[in-house]
N, C-alpha and C positions, 0 to 999 in steps of 0.2 A: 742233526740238521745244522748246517751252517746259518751264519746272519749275513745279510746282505749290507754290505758299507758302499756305500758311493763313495767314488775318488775324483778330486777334481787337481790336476798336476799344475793348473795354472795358481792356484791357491795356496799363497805362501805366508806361509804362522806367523810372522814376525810385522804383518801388517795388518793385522783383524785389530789390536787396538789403535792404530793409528784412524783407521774407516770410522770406528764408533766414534772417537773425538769431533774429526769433520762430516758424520750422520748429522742429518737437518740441516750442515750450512750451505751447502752442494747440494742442488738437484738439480737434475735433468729438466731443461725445458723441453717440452711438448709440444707441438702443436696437432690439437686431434678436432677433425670435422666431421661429425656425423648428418647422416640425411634428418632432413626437418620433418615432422612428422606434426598430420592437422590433428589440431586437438579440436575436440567436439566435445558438447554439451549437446544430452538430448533429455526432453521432458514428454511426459506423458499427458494428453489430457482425454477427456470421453471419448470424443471424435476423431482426435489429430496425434500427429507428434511433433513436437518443435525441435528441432537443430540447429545449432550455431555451432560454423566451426570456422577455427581461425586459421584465413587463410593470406597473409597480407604480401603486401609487393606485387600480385595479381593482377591481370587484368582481367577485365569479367569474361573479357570473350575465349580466354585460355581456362575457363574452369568449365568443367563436363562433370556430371551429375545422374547415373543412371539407378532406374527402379528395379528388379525383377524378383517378383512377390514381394516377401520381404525382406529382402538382401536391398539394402542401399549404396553403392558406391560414389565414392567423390576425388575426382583427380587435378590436378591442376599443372600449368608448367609455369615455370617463370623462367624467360629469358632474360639474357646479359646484353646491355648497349656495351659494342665493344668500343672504347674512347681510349685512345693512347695517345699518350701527349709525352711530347720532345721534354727529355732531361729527368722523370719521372719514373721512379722505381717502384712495384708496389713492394711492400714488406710485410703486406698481410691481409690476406684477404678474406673473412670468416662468413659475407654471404654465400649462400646458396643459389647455385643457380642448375635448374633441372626439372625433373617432375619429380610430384609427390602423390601421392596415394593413400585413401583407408578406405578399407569398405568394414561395414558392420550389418547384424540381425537386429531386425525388431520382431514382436509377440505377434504383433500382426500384420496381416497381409497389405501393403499400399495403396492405395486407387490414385494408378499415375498420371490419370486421365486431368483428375484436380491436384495435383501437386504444384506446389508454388516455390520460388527461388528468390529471394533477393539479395544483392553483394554490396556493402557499403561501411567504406573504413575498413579495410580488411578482413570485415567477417561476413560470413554467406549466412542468411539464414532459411530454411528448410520449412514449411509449413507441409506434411505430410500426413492428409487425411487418410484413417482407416477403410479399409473395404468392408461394406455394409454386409453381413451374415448374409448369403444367398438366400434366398424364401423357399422353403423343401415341396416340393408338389408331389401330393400324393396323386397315384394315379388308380382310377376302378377300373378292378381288373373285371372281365365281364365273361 
């Protein structure tokens, strides 16, 4: 059985110790943007569940919040004021501007009837009571 060698023709021997000498003084700059993603905290207690997640630069009325059982979802957008001004270049721009999204499970079921919201400082926070155990009705059979 043969061995397999990768050939690379642009790779020429008499420069591999020159690359290690300037290794680490040279690098490539980068620049990388990834989509922002809400970070949450969520707590447990008897009755509820608490959420915070941070969601900053928002405006409350661009955040949507939906229950169904216990899948909770949380979206948000943040728009751009677009402002260009005479003689201005930008050379970098690292906000975000878009939607963002998570949805998570909880153990238990919602009652979205009493769910609560509030946003302030950048962070939303979630007051998500449990749904109460159904009461089982036996029925006589006759």
């Amino acid at each position: 059985m043969a061995n397999i060698t990768r050939n690379d023709p642009f790779n020429v021997g008499f420069l591999d110790p020159i690359d290690e000498v300037f290794r680490g003084f040279i690098r490539p700059v980068r620049f990388e943007q990834s989509a922002p993603q809400i970070k949450i905290d969520v707590e447990e207690h008897d009755q509820n569940y608490t959420v915070h997640a941070e969601i900053p630069g928002v405006e409350k009325e661009n955040i949507h919040v939906t229950i169904d059982g216990n899948q909770v979802s949380i979206s948000a957008e943040v728009r751009k004021e677009k402002e260009v001004k005479e003689g201005v270049r930008v050379l970098r721009s690292e906000r975000y501007y878009g939607s963002v999204s998570r949805s998570f499970a909880l153990e238990a079921e919602i009652d979205e009837g009493k769910a609560e919201a509030k946003y302030k400082d950048g962070v939303l926070e979630l007051i998500l009571p449990k749904k109460t155990a159904s009461s089982v009705k036996r029925l006589t059979v006759k």
